[in-house]
DRENLO-598892 format. One record per residue (C-alpha): residue in one letter; x, y, z. Coordinates in Angstrom, 1 decimal. Layout:
% residues N
a:X:Y:Z
...
END
This chain:
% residues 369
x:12.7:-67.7:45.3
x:9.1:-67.7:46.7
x:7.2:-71.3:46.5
x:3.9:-71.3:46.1
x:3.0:-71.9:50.1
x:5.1:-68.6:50.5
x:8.1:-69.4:52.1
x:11.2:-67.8:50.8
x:14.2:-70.1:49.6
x:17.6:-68.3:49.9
x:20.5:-70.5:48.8
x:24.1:-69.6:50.5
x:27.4:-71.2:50.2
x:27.0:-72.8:53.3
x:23.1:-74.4:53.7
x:19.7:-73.8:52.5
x:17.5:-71.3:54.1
x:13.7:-71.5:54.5
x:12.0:-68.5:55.8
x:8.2:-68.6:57.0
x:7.7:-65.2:57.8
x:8.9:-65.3:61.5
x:11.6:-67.5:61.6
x:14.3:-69.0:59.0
x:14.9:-72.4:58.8
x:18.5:-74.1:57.9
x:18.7:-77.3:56.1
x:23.0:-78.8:55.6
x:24.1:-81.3:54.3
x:24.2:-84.8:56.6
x:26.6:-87.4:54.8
x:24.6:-90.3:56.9
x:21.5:-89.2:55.5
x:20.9:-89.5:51.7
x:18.0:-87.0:52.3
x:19.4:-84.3:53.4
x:20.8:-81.4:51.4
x:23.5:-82.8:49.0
x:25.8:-80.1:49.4
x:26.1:-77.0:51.5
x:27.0:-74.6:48.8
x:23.4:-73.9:47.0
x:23.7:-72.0:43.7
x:20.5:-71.6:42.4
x:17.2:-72.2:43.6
x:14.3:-72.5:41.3
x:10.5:-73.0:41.2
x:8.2:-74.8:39.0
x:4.8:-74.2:37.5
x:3.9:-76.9:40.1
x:5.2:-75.0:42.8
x:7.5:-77.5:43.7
x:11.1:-76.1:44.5
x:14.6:-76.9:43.0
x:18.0:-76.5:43.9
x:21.6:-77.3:41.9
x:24.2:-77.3:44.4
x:28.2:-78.2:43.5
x:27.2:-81.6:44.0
x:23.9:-82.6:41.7
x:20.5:-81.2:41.5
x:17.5:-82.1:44.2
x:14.4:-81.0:44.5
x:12.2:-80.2:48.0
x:9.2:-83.0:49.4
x:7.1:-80.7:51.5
x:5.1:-83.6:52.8
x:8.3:-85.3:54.3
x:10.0:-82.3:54.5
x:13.4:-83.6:53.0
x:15.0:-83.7:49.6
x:15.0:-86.0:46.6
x:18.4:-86.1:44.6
x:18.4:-86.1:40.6
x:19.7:-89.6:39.8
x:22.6:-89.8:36.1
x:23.2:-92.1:34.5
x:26.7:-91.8:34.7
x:29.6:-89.4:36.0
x:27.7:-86.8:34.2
x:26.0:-85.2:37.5
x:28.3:-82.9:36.2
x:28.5:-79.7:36.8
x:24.9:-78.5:36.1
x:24.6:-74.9:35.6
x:21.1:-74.3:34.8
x:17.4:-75.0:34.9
x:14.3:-74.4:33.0
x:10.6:-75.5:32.9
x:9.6:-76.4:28.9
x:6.1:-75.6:27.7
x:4.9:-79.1:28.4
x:5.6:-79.1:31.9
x:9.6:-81.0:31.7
x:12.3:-79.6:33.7
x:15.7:-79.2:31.7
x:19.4:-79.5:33.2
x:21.9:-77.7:31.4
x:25.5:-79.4:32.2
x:28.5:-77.4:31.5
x:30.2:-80.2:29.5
x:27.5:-82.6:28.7
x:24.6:-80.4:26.7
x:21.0:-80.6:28.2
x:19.2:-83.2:30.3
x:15.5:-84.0:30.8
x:14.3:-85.6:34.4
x:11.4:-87.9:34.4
x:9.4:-88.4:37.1
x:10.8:-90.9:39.0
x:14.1:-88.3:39.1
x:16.3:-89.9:36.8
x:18.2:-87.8:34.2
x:18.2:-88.8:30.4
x:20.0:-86.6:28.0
x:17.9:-84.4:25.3
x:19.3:-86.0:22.1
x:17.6:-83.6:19.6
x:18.9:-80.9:21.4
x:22.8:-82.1:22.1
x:23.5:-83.4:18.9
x:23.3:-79.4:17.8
x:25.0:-77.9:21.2
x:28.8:-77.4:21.1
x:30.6:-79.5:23.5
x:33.8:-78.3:23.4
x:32.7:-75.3:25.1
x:31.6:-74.6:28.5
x:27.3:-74.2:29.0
x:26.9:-71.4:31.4
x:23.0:-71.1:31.2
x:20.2:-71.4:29.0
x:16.4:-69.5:28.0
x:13.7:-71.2:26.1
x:11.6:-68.3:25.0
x:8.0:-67.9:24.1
x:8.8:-69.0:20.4
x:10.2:-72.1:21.5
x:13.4:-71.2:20.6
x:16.0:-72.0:23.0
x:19.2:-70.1:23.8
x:22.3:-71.2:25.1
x:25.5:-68.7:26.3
x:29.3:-70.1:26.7
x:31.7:-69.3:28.4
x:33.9:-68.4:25.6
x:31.7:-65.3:24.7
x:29.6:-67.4:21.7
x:25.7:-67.5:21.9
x:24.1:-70.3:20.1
x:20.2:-70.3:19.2
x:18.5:-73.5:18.6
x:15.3:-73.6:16.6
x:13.6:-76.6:18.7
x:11.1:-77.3:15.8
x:12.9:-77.2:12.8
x:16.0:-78.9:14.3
x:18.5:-76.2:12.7
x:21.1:-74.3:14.8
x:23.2:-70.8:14.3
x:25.7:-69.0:16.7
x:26.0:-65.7:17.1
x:29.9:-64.6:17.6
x:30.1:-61.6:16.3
x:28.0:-59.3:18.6
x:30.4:-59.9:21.6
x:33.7:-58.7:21.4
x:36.6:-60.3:23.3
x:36.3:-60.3:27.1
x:32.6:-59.3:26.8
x:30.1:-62.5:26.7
x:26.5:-63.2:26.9
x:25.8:-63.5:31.0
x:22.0:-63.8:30.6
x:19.0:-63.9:28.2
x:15.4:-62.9:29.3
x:12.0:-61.9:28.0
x:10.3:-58.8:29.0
x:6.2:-58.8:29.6
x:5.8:-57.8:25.6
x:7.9:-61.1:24.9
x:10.8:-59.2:23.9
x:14.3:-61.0:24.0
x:17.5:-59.1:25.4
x:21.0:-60.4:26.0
x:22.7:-59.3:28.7
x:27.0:-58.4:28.1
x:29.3:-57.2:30.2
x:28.8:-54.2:29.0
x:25.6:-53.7:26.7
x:22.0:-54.7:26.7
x:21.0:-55.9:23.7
x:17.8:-56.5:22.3
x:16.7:-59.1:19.6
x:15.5:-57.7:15.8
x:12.7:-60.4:15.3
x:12.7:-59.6:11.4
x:16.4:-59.6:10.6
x:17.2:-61.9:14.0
x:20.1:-59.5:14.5
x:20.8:-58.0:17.9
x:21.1:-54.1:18.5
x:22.5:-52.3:21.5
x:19.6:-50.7:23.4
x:21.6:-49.4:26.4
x:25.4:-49.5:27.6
x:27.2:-50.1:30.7
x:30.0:-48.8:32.0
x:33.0:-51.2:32.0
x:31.6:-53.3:35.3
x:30.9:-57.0:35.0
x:27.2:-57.9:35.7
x:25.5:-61.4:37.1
x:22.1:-61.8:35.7
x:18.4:-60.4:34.6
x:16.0:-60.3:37.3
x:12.1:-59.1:37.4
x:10.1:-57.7:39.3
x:6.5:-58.2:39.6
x:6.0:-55.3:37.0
x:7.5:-57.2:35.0
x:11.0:-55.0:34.5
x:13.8:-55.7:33.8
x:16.6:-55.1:36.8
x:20.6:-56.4:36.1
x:22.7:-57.5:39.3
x:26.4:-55.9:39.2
x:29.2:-56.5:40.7
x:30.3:-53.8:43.0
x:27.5:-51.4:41.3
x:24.8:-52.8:43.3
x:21.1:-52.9:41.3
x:20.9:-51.3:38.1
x:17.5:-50.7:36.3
x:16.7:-51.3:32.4
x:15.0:-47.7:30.8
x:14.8:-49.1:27.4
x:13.0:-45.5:26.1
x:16.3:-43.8:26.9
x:18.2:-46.4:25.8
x:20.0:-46.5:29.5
x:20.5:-47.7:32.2
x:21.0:-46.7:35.7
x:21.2:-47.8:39.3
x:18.0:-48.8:41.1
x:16.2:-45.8:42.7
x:14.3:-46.5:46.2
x:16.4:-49.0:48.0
x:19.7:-46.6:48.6
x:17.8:-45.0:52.1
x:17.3:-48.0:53.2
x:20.7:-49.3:52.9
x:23.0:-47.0:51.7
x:25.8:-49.6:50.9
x:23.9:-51.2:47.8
x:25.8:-48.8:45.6
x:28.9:-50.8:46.3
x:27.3:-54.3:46.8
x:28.3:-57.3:44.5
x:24.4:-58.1:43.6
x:24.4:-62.1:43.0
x:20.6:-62.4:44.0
x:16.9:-60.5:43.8
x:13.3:-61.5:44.5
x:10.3:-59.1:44.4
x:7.9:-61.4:46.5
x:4.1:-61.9:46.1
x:3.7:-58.6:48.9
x:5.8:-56.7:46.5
x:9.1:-56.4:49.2
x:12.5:-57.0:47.8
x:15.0:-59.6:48.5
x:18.6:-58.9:47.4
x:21.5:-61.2:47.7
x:25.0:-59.3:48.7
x:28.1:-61.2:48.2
x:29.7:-61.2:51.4
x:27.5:-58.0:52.9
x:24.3:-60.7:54.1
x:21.0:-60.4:52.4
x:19.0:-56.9:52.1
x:15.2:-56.7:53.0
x:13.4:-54.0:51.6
x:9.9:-53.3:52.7
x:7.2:-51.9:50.1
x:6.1:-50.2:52.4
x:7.9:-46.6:54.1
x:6.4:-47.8:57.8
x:5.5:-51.7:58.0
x:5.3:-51.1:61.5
x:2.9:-48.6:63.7
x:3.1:-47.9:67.3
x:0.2:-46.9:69.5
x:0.8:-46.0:73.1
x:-1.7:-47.0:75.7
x:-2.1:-43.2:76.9
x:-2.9:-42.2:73.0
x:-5.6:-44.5:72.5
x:-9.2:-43.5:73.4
x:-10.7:-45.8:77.0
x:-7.2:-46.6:78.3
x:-6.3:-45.8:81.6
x:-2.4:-45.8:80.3
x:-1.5:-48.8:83.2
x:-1.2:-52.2:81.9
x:-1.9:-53.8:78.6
x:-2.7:-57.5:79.6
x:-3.3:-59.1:76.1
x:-4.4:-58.6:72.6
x:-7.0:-60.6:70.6
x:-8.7:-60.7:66.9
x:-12.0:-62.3:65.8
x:-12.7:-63.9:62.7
x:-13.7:-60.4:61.1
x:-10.5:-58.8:61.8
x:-11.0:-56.8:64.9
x:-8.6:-55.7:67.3
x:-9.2:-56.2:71.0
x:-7.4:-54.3:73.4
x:-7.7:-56.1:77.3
x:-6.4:-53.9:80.2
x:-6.1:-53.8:83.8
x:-9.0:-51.8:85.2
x:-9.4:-50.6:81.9
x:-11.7:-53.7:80.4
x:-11.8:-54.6:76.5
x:-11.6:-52.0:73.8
x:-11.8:-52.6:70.0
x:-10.1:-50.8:67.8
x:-9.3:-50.5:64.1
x:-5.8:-50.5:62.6
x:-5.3:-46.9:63.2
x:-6.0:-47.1:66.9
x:-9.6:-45.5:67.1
x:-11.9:-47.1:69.6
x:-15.0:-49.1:68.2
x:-16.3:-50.0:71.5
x:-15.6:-50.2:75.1
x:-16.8:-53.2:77.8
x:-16.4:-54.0:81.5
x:-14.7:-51.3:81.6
x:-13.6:-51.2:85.5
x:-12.2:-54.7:85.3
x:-9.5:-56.0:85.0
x:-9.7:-58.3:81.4
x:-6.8:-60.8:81.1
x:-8.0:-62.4:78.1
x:-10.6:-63.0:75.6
x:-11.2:-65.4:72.5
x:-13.9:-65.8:69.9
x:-16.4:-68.7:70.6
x:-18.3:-68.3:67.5
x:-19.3:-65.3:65.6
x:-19.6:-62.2:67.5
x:-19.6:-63.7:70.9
x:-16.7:-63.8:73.1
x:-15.4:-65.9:76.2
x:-13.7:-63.1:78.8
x:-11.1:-64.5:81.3
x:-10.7:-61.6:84.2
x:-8.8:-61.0:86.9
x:-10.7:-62.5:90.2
x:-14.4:-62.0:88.9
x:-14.6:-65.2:86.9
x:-15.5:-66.0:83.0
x:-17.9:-63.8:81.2
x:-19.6:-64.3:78.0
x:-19.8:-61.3:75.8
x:-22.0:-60.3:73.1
END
């Protein structure tokens, strides 16, 4: 995920990853420190309206302190840290825990769990919880493991399952909302998508026989599916198909075949996508996010020696040189303007708004206007 500072959270199965642009960051798991990362193997990651960051590991559920730059650990009231599966933000701001064996939990601010009684009294415990989706009704929906799907009206306190749209073998993996507040459930094989008047749920696109992971978005607000050894797939609900992700295969030709556990379009609109076992994939939005200028191609440069480069507070590029002075240019290269141009110019900076302190070689500090 992507907090609201920018840094990009990738979980593994072994350590956190914090990534600031430049470098990545690892955060593990230090038994002497009750701080540190609970557990090494990081299954989801998750942000909040708040933009503070979450993370449900084998072990428990913490969340991130940016100002001490350590974690905070979810506190039970029992045993029942128990395998927690999922995560969601409510409409008033709560974050929910969905346990496998133990129904839903709600964390209070001073991190301890308490369990949601209105909402566990209706949920089936003798099944396992995989995951859960609160949608813009207020409804919330809850998948097992044993291929049921259970909708709970929140406001009316009244609960009904839905068994008979999945087949054997072919359960509910994920539920999601499209811009238009749409609701689809996502099978093993089919997309289906929710009949508000008749609350039924109709197939709006197949898949071949290939078991899938989860829903992602991007930030148009589509629909994408993760597969497992199909790579990205992409939702065309007007054709009633779907159809693996176009764009990405140049880039990396192997996502056809990739097991796809992972995906993040980030606020820059580049894509994040989690392989299993085949690393994570970075793909640029852009077909060149890098440009290279030679010396000899750009206008006032003698083609010798590039000393340093500098930017003021407008955004201009300045090119120092050996006996070639300062140039600025703009991003495609061109020359704006052209000073001292016989010395030699090892560096400049911005002293205040258009003026300029000029370090050169053997004739001393210059001020420049």
């Amino acid at each position: 995920c992507q907090d609201r500072q920018g840094y990009i959270w990738i979980g593994t199965e072994y350590g956190l990853n914090k990534f600031d642009g430049v470098y990545f960051r690892q955060y593990y798991n230090d038994e002497s420190d009750e701080r540190s990362l609970i557990d090494n193997i990081v299954r989801r990651v998750f942000t909040d309206r708040d933009g503070v960051v979450w993370f449900i590991s084998n072990r428990g559920v913490q969340r991130y302190n940016r100002t001490s730059d350590d974690f905070e650990t979810v506190m039970f009231s029992s045993s029942r840290t128990a395998n927690i599966n999922d995560i969601l933000q409510t409409r008033d701001g709560h974050i929910w825990l969905l346990s496998a064996e133990h129904g839903v939990f709600e964390v209070d601010s001073d991190l301890a769990a308490h369990p949601v009684v209105a909402v566990n009294k209706l949920i089936d415990k003798d099944s396992k919880a995989d995951n859960m989706f609160l949608d813009s009704k207020g409804r919330l929906w809850i998948a097992y493991h044993d291929t049921s799907l259970q909708l709970i009206d929140l406001k009316k306190g009244k609960s009904s399952y839905y068994e008979e749209l999945l087949q054997p073998d072919n359960r509910a993996v994920d539920i999601a909302e499209d811009t238009k507040y749409q609701l689809y459930i996502l099978t093993y094989t089919a997309v289906l998508r929710l009949d508000e008047p008749s609350m039924n749920f109709e197939p709006v696109a197949t898949f071949p026989r290939n078991a899938v992971h989860r829903f992602y978005h991007d930030n148009k607000g589509q629909l994408l599916i993760g597969t497992s050894g199909s790579g990205l797939w992409q939702t065309d609900f007007a054709r009633h198909e779907v159809r693996p992700i176009s764009g990405i295969e140049t880039k990396a030709p192997y996502l056809n075949t990739c097991k796809v556990h992972a995906f993040l379009q980030d606020r820059d609109g580049n894509q994040w996508i989690g392989c299993f076992q085949r690393g994570l994939l970075f793909a640029s939005n852009k077909q060149a996010p890098f440009h290279f200028l030679a010396l000899e191609q750009m206008e006032h440069s003698n083609g010798r020696v590039l000393r340093s480069i500098s930017s003021d507070s407008q955004g201009h590029c300045f090119v120092c040189q050996e006996d070639g002075g300062v140039t600025s240019v703009d991003h495609t290269g061109k020359a704006l303007g052209h000073w001292m141009k016989n010395r030699t110019v090892m560096t400049m900076t911005e002293e205040q708004a258009g003026t300029f302190l000029v370090g050169t070689y053997r004739n001393g500090l210059f001020r420049l206007d």
